[in-house]
C-alpha positions as CSV (number, residue, x, y, z in Angstrom):
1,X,-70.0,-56.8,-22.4
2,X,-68.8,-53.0,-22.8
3,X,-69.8,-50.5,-24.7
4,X,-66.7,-48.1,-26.0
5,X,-66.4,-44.8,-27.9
6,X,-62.6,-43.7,-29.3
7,X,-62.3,-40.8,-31.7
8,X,-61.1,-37.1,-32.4
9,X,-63.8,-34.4,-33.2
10,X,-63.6,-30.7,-33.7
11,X,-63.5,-29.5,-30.3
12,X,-60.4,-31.0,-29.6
13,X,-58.4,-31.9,-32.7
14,X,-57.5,-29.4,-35.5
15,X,-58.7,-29.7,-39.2
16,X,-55.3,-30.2,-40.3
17,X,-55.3,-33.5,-37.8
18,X,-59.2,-34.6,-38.9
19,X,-58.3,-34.5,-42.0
20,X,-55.6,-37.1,-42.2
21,X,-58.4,-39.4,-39.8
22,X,-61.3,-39.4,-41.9
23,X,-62.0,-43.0,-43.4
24,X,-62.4,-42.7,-47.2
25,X,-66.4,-44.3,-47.7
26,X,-64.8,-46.7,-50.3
27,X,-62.7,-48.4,-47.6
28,X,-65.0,-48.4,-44.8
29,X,-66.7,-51.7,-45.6
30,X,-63.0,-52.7,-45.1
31,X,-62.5,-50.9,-41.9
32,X,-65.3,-52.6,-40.5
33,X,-64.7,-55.5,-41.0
34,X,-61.1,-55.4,-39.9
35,X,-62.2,-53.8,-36.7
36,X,-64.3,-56.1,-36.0
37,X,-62.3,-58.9,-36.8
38,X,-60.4,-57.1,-34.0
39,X,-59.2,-58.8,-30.9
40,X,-61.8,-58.1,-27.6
41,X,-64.6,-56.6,-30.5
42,X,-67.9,-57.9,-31.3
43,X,-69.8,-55.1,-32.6
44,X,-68.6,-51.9,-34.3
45,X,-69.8,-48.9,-36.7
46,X,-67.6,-45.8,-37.6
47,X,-69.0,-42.5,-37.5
48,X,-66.8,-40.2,-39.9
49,X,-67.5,-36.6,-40.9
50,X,-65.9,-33.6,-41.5
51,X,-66.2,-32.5,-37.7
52,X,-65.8,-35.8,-36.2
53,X,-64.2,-39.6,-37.0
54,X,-65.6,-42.3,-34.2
55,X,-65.6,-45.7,-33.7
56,X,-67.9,-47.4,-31.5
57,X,-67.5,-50.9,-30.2
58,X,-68.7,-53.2,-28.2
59,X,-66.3,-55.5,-26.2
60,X,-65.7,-58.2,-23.7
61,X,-63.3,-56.6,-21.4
62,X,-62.4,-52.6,-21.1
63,X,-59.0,-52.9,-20.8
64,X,-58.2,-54.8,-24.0
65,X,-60.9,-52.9,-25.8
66,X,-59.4,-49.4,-25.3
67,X,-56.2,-50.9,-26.2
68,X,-57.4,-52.9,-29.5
69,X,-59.4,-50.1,-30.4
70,X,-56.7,-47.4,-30.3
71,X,-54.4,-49.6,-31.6
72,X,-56.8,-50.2,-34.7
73,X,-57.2,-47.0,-35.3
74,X,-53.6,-45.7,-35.4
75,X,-52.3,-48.7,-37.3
76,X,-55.3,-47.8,-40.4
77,X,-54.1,-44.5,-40.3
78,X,-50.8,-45.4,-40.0
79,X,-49.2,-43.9,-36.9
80,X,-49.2,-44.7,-33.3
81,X,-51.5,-44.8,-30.3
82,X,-48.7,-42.6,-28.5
83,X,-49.0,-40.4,-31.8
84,X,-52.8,-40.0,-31.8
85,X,-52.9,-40.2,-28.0
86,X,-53.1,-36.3,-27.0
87,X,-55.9,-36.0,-29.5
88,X,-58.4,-39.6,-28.9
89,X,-61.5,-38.7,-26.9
90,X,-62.5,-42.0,-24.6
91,X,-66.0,-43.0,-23.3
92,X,-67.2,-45.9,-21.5
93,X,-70.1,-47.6,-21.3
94,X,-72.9,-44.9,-19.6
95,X,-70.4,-42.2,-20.8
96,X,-70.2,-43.9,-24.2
97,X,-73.9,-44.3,-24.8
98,X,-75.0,-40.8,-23.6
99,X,-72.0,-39.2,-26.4
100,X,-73.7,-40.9,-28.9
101,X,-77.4,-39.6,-28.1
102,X,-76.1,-36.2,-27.6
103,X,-74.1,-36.6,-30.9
104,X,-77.0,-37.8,-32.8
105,X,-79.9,-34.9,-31.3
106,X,-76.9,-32.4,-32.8
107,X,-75.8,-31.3,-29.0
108,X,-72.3,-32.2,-29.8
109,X,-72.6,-30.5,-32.9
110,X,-69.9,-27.1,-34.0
111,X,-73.4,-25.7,-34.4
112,X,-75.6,-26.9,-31.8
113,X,-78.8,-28.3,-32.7
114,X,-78.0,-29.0,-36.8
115,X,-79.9,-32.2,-38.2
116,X,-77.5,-33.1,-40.7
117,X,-75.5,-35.6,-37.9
118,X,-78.8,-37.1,-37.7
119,X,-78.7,-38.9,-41.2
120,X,-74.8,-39.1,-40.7
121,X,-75.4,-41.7,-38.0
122,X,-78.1,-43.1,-39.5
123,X,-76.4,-44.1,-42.6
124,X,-73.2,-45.1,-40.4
125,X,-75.4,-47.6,-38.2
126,X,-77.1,-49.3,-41.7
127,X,-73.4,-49.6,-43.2
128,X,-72.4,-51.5,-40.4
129,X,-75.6,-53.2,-40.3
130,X,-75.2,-54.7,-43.9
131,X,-71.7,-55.1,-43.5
132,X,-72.6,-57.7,-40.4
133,X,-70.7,-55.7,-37.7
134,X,-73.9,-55.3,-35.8
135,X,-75.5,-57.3,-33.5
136,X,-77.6,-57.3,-30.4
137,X,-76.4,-54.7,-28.7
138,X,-75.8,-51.9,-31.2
139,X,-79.2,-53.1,-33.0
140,X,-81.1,-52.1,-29.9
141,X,-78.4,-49.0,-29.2
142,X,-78.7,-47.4,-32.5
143,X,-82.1,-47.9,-32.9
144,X,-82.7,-45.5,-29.6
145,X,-80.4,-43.0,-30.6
146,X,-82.5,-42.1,-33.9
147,X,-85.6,-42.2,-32.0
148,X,-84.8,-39.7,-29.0
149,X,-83.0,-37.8,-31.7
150,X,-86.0,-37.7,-33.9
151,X,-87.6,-37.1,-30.7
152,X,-85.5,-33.9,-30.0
153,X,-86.4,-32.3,-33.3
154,X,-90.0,-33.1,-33.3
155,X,-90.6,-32.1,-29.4
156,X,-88.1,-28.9,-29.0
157,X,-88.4,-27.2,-32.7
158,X,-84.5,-26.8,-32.4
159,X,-83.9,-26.8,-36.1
160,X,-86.3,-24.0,-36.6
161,X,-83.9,-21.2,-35.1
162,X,-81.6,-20.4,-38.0
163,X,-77.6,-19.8,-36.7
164,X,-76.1,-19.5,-39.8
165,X,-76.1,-15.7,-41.6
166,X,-77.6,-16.7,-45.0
167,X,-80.3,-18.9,-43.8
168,X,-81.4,-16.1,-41.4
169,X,-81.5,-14.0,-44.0
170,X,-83.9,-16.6,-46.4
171,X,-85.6,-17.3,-42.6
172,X,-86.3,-13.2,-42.5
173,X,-87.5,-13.2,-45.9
174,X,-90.4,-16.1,-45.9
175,X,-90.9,-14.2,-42.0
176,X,-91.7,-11.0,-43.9
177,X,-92.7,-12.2,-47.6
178,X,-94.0,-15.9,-47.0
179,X,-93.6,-18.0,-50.4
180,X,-90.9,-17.0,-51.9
181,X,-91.3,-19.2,-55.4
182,X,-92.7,-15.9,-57.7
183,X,-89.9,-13.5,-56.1
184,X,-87.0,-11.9,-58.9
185,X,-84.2,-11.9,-57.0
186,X,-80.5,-10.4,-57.6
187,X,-77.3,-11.7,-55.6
188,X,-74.5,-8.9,-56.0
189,X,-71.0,-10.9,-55.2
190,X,-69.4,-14.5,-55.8
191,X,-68.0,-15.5,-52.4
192,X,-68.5,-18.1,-49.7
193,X,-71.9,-15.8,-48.6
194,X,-73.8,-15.2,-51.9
195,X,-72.9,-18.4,-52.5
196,X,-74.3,-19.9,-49.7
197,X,-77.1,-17.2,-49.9
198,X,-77.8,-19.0,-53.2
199,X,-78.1,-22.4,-52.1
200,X,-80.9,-21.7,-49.1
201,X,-83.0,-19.3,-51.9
202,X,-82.7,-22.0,-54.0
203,X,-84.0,-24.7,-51.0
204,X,-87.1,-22.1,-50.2
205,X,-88.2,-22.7,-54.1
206,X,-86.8,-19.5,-55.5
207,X,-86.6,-19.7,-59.4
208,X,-85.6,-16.3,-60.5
209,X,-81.9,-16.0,-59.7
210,X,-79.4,-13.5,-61.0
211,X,-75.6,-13.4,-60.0
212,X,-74.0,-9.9,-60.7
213,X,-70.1,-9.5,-60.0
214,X,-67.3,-7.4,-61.2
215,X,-65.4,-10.6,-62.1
216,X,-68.0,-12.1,-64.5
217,X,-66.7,-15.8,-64.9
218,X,-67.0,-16.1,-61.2
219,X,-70.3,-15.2,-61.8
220,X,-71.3,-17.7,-64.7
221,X,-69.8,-20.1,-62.6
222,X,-72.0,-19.5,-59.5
223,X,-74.9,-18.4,-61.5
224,X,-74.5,-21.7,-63.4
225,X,-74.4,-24.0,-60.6
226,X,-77.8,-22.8,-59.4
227,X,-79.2,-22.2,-62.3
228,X,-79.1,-18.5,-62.5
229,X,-78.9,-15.6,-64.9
230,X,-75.1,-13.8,-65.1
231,X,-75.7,-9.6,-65.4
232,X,-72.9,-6.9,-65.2
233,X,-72.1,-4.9,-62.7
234,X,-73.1,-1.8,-65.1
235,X,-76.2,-3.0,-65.4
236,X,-77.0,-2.2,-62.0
237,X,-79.7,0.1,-62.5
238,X,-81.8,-1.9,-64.5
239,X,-81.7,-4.8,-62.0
240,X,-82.6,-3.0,-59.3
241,X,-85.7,-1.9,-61.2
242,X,-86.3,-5.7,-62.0
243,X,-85.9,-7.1,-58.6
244,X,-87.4,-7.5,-55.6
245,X,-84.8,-8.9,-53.2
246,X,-81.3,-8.0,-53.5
247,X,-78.6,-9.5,-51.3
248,X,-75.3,-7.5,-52.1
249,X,-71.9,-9.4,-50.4
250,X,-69.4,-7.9,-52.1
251,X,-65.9,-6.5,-50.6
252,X,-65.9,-2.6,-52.2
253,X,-64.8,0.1,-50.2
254,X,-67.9,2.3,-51.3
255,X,-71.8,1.9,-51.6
256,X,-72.9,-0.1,-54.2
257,X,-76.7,1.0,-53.6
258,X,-77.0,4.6,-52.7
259,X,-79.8,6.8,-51.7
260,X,-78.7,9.1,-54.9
261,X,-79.1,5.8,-57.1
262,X,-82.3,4.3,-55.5
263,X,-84.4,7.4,-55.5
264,X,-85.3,7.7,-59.1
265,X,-85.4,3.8,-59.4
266,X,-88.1,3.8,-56.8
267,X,-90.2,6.4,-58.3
268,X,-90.2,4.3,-62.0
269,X,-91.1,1.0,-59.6
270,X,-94.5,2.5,-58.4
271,X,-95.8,0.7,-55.6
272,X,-93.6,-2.4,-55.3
273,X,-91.6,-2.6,-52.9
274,X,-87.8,-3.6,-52.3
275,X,-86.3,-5.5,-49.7
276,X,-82.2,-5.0,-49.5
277,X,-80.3,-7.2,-47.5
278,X,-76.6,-6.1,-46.9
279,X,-74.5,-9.3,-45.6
280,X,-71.0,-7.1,-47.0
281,X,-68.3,-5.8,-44.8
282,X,-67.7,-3.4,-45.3
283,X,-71.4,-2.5,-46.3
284,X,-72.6,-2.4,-49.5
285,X,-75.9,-0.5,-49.3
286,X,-76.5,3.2,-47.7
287,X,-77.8,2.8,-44.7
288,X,-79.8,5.8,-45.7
289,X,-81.6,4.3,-47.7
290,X,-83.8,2.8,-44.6
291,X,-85.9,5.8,-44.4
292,X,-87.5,5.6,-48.1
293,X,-90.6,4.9,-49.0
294,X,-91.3,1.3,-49.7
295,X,-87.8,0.2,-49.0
296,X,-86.9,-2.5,-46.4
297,X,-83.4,-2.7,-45.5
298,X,-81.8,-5.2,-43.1
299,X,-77.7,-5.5,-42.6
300,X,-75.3,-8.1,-41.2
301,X,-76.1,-6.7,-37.4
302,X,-79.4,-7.2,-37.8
303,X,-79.1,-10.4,-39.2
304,X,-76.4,-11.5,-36.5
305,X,-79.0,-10.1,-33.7
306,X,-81.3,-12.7,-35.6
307,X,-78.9,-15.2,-34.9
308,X,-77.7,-14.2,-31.6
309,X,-81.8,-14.1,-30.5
310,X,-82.1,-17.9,-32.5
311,X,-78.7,-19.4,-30.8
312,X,-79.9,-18.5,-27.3
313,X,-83.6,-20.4,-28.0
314,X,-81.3,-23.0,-29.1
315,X,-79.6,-23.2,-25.9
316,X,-82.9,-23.0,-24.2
317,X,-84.1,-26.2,-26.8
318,X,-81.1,-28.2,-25.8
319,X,-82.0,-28.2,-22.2
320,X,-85.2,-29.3,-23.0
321,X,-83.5,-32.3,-25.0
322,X,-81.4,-33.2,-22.2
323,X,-84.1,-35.1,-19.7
324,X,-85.3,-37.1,-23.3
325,X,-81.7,-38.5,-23.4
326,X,-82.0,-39.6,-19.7
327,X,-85.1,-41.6,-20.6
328,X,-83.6,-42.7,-23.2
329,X,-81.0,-43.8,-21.9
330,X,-82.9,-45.5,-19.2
331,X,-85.2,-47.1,-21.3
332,X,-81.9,-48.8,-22.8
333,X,-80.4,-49.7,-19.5
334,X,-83.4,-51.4,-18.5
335,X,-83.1,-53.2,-22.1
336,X,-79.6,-54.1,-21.0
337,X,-81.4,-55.6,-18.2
338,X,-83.5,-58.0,-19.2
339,X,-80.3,-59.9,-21.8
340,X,-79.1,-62.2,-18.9
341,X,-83.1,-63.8,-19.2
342,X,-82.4,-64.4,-22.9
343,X,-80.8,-67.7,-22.7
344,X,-83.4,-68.5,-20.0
345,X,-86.5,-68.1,-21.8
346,X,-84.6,-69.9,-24.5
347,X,-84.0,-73.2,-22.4
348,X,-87.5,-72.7,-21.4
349,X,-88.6,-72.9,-25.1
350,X,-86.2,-76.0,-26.0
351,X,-87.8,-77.8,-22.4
352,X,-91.5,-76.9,-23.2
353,X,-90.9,-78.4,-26.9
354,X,-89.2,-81.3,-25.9
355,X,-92.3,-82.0,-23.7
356,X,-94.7,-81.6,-25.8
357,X,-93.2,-83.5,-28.4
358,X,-92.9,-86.5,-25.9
359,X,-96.3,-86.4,-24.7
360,X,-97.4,-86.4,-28.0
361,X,-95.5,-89.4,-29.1
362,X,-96.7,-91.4,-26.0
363,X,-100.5,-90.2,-27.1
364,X,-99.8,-91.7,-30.4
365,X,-98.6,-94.5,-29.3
366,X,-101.6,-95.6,-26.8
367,X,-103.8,-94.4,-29.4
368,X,-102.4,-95.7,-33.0
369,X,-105.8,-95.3,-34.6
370,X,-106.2,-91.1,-34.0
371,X,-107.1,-89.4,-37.6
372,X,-104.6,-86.6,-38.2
373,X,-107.4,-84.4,-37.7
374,X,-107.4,-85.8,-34.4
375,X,-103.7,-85.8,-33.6
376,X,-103.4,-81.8,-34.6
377,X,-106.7,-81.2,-31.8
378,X,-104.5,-82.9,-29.5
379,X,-101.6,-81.1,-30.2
380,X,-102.7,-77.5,-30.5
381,X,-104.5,-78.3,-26.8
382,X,-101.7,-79.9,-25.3
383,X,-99.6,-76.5,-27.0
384,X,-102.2,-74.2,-25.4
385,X,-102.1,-75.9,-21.8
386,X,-98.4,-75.4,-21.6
387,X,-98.9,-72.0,-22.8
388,X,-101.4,-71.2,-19.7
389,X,-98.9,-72.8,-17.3
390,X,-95.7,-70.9,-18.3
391,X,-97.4,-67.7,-19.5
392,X,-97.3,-65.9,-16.2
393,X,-93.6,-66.7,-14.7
394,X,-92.7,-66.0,-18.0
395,X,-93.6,-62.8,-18.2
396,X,-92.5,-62.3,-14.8
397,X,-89.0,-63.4,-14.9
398,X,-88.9,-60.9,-17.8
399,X,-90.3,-58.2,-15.4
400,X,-88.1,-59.0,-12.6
401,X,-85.0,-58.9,-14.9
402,X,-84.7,-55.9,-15.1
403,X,-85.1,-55.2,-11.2
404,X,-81.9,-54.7,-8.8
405,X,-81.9,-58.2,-7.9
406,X,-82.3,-59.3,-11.5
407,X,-79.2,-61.8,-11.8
408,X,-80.9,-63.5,-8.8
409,X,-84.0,-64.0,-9.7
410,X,-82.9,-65.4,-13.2
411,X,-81.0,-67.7,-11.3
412,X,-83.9,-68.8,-8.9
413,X,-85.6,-69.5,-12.3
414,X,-83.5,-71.3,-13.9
415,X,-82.9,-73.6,-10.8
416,X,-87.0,-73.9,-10.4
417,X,-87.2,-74.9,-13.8
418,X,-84.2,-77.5,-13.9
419,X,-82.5,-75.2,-16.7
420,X,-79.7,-73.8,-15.4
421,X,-77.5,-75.9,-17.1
422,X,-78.8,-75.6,-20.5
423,X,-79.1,-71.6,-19.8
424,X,-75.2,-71.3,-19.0
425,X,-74.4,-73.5,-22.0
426,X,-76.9,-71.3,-24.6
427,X,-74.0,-68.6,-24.0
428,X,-73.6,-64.9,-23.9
429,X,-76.9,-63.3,-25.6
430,X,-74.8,-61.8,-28.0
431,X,-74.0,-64.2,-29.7
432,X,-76.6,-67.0,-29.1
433,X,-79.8,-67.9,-29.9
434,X,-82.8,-64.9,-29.2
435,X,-85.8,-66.8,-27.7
436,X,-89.0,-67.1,-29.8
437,X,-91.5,-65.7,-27.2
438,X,-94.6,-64.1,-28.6
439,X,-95.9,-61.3,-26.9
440,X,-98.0,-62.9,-24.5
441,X,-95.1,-65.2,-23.4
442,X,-96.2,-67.8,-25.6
443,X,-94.1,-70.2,-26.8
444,X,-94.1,-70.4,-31.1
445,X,-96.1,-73.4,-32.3
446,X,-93.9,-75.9,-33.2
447,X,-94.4,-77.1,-36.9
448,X,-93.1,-80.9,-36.0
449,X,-96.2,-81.7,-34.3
């Protein structure tokens, strides 16, 4: 079996492309299905998100994957595997399974590190899971993914660097304030920055919100969807006095906040103090104004060194991530291993079973009169004695999977134990039974005896 990744993501496909490739979440139950009904594919989820649409499969043969994969994924999108050619990124097997780490730890990400792919994946893998287009190998697969990725975040800190302007500007804040619940704070502008200014205040607990813009209904309309006041622009003054955190993002060719303005403001205020934060371009506050009393200004340079500074530990964080992949990755190889002694330690099961149950209808029949007390003292024995015998090559088989002479050794098994037969007719792991060993090597008790 192979492991295959086909799909278009930011890096290499325009938004105007990814746009028209996105599976719609009410159809993807659908898509699933019908890519898994898919010549050559056994297993499959779809990963699609606004940066990224991916399907992951698992197949018999390489060859007629790529091709039934492509060829699934142009004919839902209606086009053409020469259409969508230039733009499908390919991986294979090792290539395949490292993409999908890195893509799940956020090192694939258009900003490196976010956490937001992790739950993305996450609820991709459980809709395939309930839609039944899982199975033993992406089970296992997906599983790993989450855990190094979980891994990443909880081991490197990587999240904790804000790279975004906004959320370094919240991040400052709690640096410099701490709690940021009790704080008034006023938001001059409506656009994509207060806006997003908004949402991370409103994430750090922030209550006391007020949108001020010379368009008002844009401001009732942002103020509204975070639960803000709304305040004219000629009501500057007074909000200045009633604040103590203003962001202004506004375009206006001229200061908003002056040093003029601010210095009779800050006289009425007494000993609080004000922090400014000027994300506009061009600015919005006097840089001036940086030398007052009380006053704590910070603009979009100092931000962006912020977020230079934060991008770099980033960097620095994703290197660290890198070597937990590899063991990760390893820890799944060796996983990939151990399969071929599946339908082994299956036969092995069926065999041990069918001897116990023999013996213990000879027993019965030499000795008719047993109690049933009796005959379950017998069998629980007779269970444990087998146990003993097979408990050790058992668990060594399973050992010596996994080892570079693996396939051999199964085979030497299998031979030892008069199984091969029955092993090569219990079929690919895949899709045939998993063997019942406890964790000792133990065989299940068998509730017929």
């Amino acid at each position: 079996m192979h492991i295959l990744t086909i799909g278009v993501n930011y890096k290499n496909t325009p938004v105007q492309i990814r746009e028209k490739l996105a599976f719609e979440p009410s159809a993807l139950e659908q898509a699933l299905t019908d890519l898994r009904n898919t010549k050559s594919i056994f297993e499959d989820v779809i990963l699609s998100t606004c940066n990224r649409t991916e399907i992951y499969v698992v197949c018999d043969q390489l060859h007629t994957g790529r091709y039934y994969s492509k060829k699934f994924f142009a004919d839902w999108f209606r086009s053409t595997p020469e259409t969508l050619e230039s733009f499908l990124i390919i991986k294979e097997d090792q290539e395949a399974i490292r993409h999908l780490f890195r893509v799940t730890c956020g090192l694939d990400s258009m900003i490196l590190g976010e956490t937001q792919i992790l739950g993305q994946v996450r609820t991709s893998f459980l809709t395939a899971q309930q839609v039944g287009t899982t199975g033993t190998f992406f089970n296992e697969l997906f599983k790993e993914a989450l855990t190094v990725a979980k891994r990443a975040q909880d081991e490197t800190q990587i999240n904790d660097h804000p790279v975004s302007v906004s959320y370094a500007a919240v991040k400052l804040l709690q640096d410099t304030i701490g709690v940021l619940k009790d704080q008034s704070v006023l938001v001059i502008g409506a656009g994509d920055m207060s806006r997003l200014a908004l949402k991370h205040l409103t994430s750090s607990g922030v209550r006391n919100l007020t949108v001020m813009n010379r368009t008002k209904n844009k401001a009732e309309l942002l103020a509204q969807q975070f639960r803000g006041k709304v305040a004219p622009l000629s009501d500057l003054n007074t909000w200045i006095d009633r604040s103590d955190i203003i962001f202004a993002s506004t375009s206006a060719p001229d200061f908003l906040i002056t040093k003029k303005r601010l210095a009779p403001l800050l006289a009425a205020r007494g000993i609080r103090p004000l922090i400014l934060i000027d994300i506009g371009v061009p600015r919005n506050i006097d840089p001036e104004i940086a030398v007052m009393d009380r006053v704590h200004l910070f603009d979009i340079d100092d931000l962006e060194r912020i977020v230079d500074e934060n991008l770099e530990a980033r960097r620095k964080a994703a290197l660290r991530i890198e070597p937990l992949i590899d063991s990760q990755i390893a820890r799944y190889s060796e996983w990939l291993d151990t399969l071929g002694v599946v339908p082994v330690i299956s036969s092995m099961r069926r065999k041990a079973l069918s001897i116990h149950s023999e013996m213990m209808k000879r027993i019965e029949n030499k000795l008719p009169e047993m109690t049933e007390q009796e005959r379950k003292v017998i069998s629980k024995q007779a269970k444990s004695m087998i146990n003993q015998l097979l408990r050790d090559p058992i668990n060594k088989i399973k050992e010596l999977a996994g080892s570079e002479h693996g396939k051999h050794a199964i085979d030497h098994f299998a031979e030892i134990f008069n199984i091969a037969d029955e092993a090569k007719l219990s079929g690919d792991p895949i899709k045939g039974e998993k063997a019942k060993v406890l964790p000792d090597g133990q065989f299940e008790e068998d509730t017929r005896q």
